[in-house]
Every structure is written in C-alpha cells, then in structure tokens.
N, C-alpha and C positions, 0 to 999 in steps of 0.2 A: 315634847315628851320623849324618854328615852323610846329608844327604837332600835334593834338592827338594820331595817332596812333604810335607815338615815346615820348611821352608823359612822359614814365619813365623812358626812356634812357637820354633823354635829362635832367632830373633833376637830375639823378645818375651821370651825364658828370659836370652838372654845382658845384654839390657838391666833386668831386671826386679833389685835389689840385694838383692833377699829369694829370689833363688834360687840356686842352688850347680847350674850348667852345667858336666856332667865330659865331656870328647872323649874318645871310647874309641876305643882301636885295634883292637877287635872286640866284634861282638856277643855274646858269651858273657860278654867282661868286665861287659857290664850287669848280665846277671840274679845276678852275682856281687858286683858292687857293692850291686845293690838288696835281695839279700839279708843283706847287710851293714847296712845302712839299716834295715829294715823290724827285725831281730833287736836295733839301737840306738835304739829307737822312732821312727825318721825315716820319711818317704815318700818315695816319687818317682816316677819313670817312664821308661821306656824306648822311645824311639824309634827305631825301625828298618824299612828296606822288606823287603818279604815276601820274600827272594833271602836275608835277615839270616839268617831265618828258620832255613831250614836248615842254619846255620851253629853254632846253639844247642840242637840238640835234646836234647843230654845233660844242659847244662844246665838245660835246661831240667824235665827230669823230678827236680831236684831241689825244685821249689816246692813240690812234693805232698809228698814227704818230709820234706822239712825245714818244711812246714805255715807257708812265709813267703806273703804276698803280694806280687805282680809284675804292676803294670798298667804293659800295651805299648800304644803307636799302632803300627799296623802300614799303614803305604803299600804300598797294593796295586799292581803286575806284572803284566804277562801277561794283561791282561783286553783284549776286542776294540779292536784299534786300536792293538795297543803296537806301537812299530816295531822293537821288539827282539827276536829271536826265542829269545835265550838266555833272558829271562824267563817264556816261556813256563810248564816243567814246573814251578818254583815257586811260578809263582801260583796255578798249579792245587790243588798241595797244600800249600801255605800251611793252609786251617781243616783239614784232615783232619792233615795234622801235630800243630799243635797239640793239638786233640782226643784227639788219640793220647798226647799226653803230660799229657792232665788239664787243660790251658787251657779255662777255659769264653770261647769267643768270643762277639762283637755284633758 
C-alpha cells in the first residue's frame, strides 16, 4: 500500500526487474495475494502503515489456518509526536492486534 514511511523501499521494488510490484486497493487484498504466493512456492511482502492494520484482521486470522507465511513491514502511527490525532487508537493497538490474531511481531 502506498506509504511514506516505505517510501524507499517501494521505489527500489518498482525499479529493481527481478521484482513483481502489485498496487493493491486494500490492505486485505495483500494477505490474499501473498497467500496465493507463498501456496505457489513464491515470496513476498506486504507493506502497509499500522491504520492498514486494522483494516485486515480477518484476514488476517487466516495465516494460522491456512498455515501460509506473510511477512509485513508495518510503519508505525500514533507514537509521541504524530500530528494526527486519528492515528492515535491504531497505533496503540497495532502489536496487541496482531498478536491476537497469531502474528508473531519484532
């Protein structure tokens, strides 16, 4: 998902020719794509800010079930300083989210 804080990863993915860059219209489409990927022996990764987050939780409880693998960068919200106050409650629960749904976070 676009991002600034993936800002330079995303342009090193779209310049790199040995990478397949998909623009998703949501974040849920990721973990669906990637478990499409990971089920066809591919990899990949999903980048999205912590606001995505909550946007995917169902899908998200399908990783455990369907026993695929799904590594996210997840750009962090809400942490001292943001000047957004709507980011707030998600960045809070952004890892207790996760967690909730069997993501093991770093």
């Amino acid at each position: 998902m676009p991002d600034a804080g993936h800002r330079i990863l995303i342009d090193r993915s779209l310049a790199d020719p040995e990478v397949n860059a998909v623009a998703l219209t949501t974040e849920e489409e990721g973990v669906a794509l990637l478990a499409g990927a990971d089920l066809g022996g591919a990899r990949g990764v999903l980048l999205l800010q912590c606001s995505g987050v909550g946007n995917c939780v169902n899908m998200l409880s399908l990783t455990r079930g369907g026993r695929f693998s799904l590594l996210a960068l997840v750009s962090m919200r809400g942490d001292f300083g943001e000047g957004n106050p709507w980011q707030y409650p998600m960045g809070r629960a952004t890892q207790p989210v996760l967690e909730a749904m069997g993501v093991i976070c770093l």
